[in-house]
N, C-alpha and C positions, 0 to 999 in steps of 0.2 A: 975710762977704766971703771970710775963707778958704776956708770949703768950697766957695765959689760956684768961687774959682779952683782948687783942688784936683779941683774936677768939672770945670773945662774943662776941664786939665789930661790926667786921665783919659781924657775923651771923646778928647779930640786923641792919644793914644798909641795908645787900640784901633781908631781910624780908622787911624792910620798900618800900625798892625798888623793891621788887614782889605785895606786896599790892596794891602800886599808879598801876602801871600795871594791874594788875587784878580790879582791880575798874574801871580803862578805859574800858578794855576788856568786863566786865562786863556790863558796861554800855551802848556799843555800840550793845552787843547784846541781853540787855534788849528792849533799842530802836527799833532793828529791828522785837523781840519779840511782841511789843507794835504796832507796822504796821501792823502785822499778824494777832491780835485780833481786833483789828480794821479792816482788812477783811471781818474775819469770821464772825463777829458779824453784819457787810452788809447783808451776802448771809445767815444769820441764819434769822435776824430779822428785816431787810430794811434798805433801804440808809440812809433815818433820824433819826430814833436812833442810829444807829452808830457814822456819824456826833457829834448829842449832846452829845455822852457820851465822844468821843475822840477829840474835840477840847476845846483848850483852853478857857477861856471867855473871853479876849482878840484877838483870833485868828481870820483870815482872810480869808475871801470866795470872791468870784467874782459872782457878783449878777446882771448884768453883770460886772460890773467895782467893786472896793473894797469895802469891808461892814463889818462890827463885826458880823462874823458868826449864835455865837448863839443868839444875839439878830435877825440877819434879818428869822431863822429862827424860832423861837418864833413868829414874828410878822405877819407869813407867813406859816401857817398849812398848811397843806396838803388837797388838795380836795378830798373827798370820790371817792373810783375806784374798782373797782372789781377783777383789775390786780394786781401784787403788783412785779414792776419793780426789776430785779436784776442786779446790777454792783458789780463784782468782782475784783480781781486786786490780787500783789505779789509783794515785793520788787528784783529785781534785782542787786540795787546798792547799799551800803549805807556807810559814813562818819561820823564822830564827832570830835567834836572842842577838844583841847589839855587837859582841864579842864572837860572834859565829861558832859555838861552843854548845849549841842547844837549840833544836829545831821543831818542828812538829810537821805532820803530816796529816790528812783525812783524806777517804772518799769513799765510793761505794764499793761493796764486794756480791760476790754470788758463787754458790758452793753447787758441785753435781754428786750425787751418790758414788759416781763410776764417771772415770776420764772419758769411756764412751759411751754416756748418755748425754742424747741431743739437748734436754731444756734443763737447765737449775732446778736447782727443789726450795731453796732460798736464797735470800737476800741481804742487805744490812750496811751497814756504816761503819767503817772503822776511825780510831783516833790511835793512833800514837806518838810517842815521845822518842826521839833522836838524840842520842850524846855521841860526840866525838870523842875519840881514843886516843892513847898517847902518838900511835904509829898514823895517825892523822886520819884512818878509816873511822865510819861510824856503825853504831850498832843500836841497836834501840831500845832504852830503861823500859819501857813499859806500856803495853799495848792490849786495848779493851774495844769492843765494838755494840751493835745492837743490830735486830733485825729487823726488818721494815718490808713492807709490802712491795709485790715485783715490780719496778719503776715502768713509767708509761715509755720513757726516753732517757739515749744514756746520757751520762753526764759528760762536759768537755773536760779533758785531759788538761790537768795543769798546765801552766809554758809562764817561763818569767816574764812578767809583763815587759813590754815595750818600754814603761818608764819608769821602772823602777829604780830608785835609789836607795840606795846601800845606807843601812843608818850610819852615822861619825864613826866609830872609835874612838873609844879615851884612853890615854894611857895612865900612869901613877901605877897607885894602891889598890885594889880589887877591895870595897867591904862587900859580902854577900851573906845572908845568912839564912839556911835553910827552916831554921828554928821560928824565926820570926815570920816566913808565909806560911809553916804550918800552925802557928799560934792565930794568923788572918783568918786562916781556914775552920778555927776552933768559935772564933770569934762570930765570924756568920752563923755557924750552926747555935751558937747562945743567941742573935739577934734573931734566928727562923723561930725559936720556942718561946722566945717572947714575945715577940710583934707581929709573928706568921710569915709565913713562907715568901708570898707576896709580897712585903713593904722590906723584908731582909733582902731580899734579892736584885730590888732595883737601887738599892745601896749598894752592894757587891758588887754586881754583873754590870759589865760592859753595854751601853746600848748598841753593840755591836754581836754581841754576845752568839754564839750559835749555843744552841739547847738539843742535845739527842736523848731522846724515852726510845724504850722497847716498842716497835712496833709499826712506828710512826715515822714519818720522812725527820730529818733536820729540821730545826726551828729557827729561824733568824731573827735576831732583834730581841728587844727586851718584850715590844711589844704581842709578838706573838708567841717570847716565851712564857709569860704569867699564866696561860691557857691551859701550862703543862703542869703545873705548879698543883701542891694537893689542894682540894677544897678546904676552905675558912676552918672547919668543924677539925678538921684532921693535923695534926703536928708533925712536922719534916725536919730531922736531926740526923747529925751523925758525928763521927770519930774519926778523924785523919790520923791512919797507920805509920804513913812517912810520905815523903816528899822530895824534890831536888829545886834548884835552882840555878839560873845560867852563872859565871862571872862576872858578866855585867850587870848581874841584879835586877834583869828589867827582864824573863820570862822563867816561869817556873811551874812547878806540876806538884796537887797533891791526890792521893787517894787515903781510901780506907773504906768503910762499913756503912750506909743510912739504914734509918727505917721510917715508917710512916707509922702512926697509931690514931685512933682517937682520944679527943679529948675529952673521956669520962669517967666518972669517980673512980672506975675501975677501967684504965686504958687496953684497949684494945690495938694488939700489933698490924695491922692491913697490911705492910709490905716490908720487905727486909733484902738486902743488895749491895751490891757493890757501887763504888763511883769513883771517877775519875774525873780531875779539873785541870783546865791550864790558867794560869793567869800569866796576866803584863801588865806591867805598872802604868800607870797612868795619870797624869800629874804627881808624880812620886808615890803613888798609892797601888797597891795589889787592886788590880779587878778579875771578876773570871770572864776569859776569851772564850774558854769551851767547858760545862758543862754535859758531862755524861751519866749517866744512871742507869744500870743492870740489874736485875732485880735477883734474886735465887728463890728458885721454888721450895716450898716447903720439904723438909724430910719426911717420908713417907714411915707413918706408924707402925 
């Protein structure tokens, strides 16, 4: 009789513990499911209705700089055209927080003037952020990209690895605090102006780190991110607008504002942009996983 109970027992813990796993699992590739429809439903029925149906009503666009998505486009129709542009795209990359509550996505895109013209006229990278909904759908906080040079070859299409395993679950208390990664994110930007861009960043950043600049493919690694980093002479700062955070406290996203200047009695501004970051804790510490930077053209006088 004991063993009998000591075997349900058993059986009833590793079910409980294939469930939280397959609900992670599940959920990461609902998430990446939810990018793909989000796609198709671009290159089926245009960039703005896909937009409104898959961002959150909270979530964030760069209009040029930051905006409440579905309101700036609401307030901002479309002008009549006889073209009707297509951008495509496909997830390459994607993650989710420990609590399955918070995900991300990346990979390359290509836009044509007109749905019937044969070749792209650009290219580029996107990154976005994934929150789940109360009704268990997801829709995505905030979504920024860059553009890059026409690739030689495509890239392979995501697919959940063969071994992947689903982080724990914890259960209890949730502490998470949105205040304290964007105070991390304040913090690097005092460490880039005091010790340079450089030796702040490999403090920060993940040696795993991917690094996206305008223009240029993705950067992986710390090592060939320093490359992208401004020159010694130049200052690299900025202001975190806001930010979120998963429940389980181990991924989260901030943006806001950089600029670059020199460093001369009288500074000089070189470049001025947006940016987007993800981080994941890491020994209980915020690092950044993905590093983004957009730049905005000057306003013309």
């Amino acid at each position: 009789m004991k063993r009998l109970i000591c075997l349900t027992l058993l059986l009833g813990f590793t079910s409980l513990a294939f469930g939280q796993k397959a609900r992670q699992t599940s959920a990461l590739q609902s998430m990446v499911d939810t990018e793909r429809a989000f796609a198709r439903m671009s290159e089926e029925q245009g960039i703005r209705p896909s937009f409104m149906t898959f961002i959150a009503d909270d979530g964030i666009l760069f209009r040029p700089t930051a905006v409440k998505g579905k309101q700036w486009m609401t307030e901002h129709p479309l002008p009549q055209s006889g073209k009707r542009p297509l951008l495509s795209w496909y997830p390459t990359i994607a993650g989710m927080a420990r609590q399955g509550d918070m995900g991300y996505t990346t990979g390359p895109w290509q836009y044509k003037n007109d749905i019937h013209d044969a070749k792209p006229v650009a290219w580029g990278h996107f990154l976005t952020v994934w929150k789940k909904q109360a009704d268990g759908s997801w829709k995505f906080a905030i979504d920024l990209g860059i553009s890059n040079p026409q690739p030689a070859a495509a890239a392979l299409p995501w697919q959940l690895p063969r071994n992947y395993k689903a982080p724990k679950t914890m259960r209890g208390i949730w502490s998470f605090s949105t205040s304290a990664l964007i105070a991390r994110d304040r913090e690097f930007s005092k460490a880039s102006a005091m010790r340079g861009a450089a030796a702040a960043f490999v403090s920060y950043a993940r040696a795993d780190v991917r690094v996206y600049r305008d223009e240029k493919f993705p950067f992986v690694g710390q090592k060939m991110a320093l490359a992208t980093l401004p020159a010694s002479p130049n200052g690299w700062t900025w202001e975190p607008a806001s930010g979120d955070v998963s429940i389980s406290n181990d991924l989260g996203y901030t943006y806001g504002t950089y600029k670059i200047e020199s460093k001369e009695s009288t500074p000089k501004i070189i470049e001025t942009g947006n940016y987007l970051r993800i981080w994941r804790k890491q020994g209980g510490v915020w690092k950044v996983l993905f590093d983004l930077t957009n730049p905005i053209a000057p306003a013309k006088s």
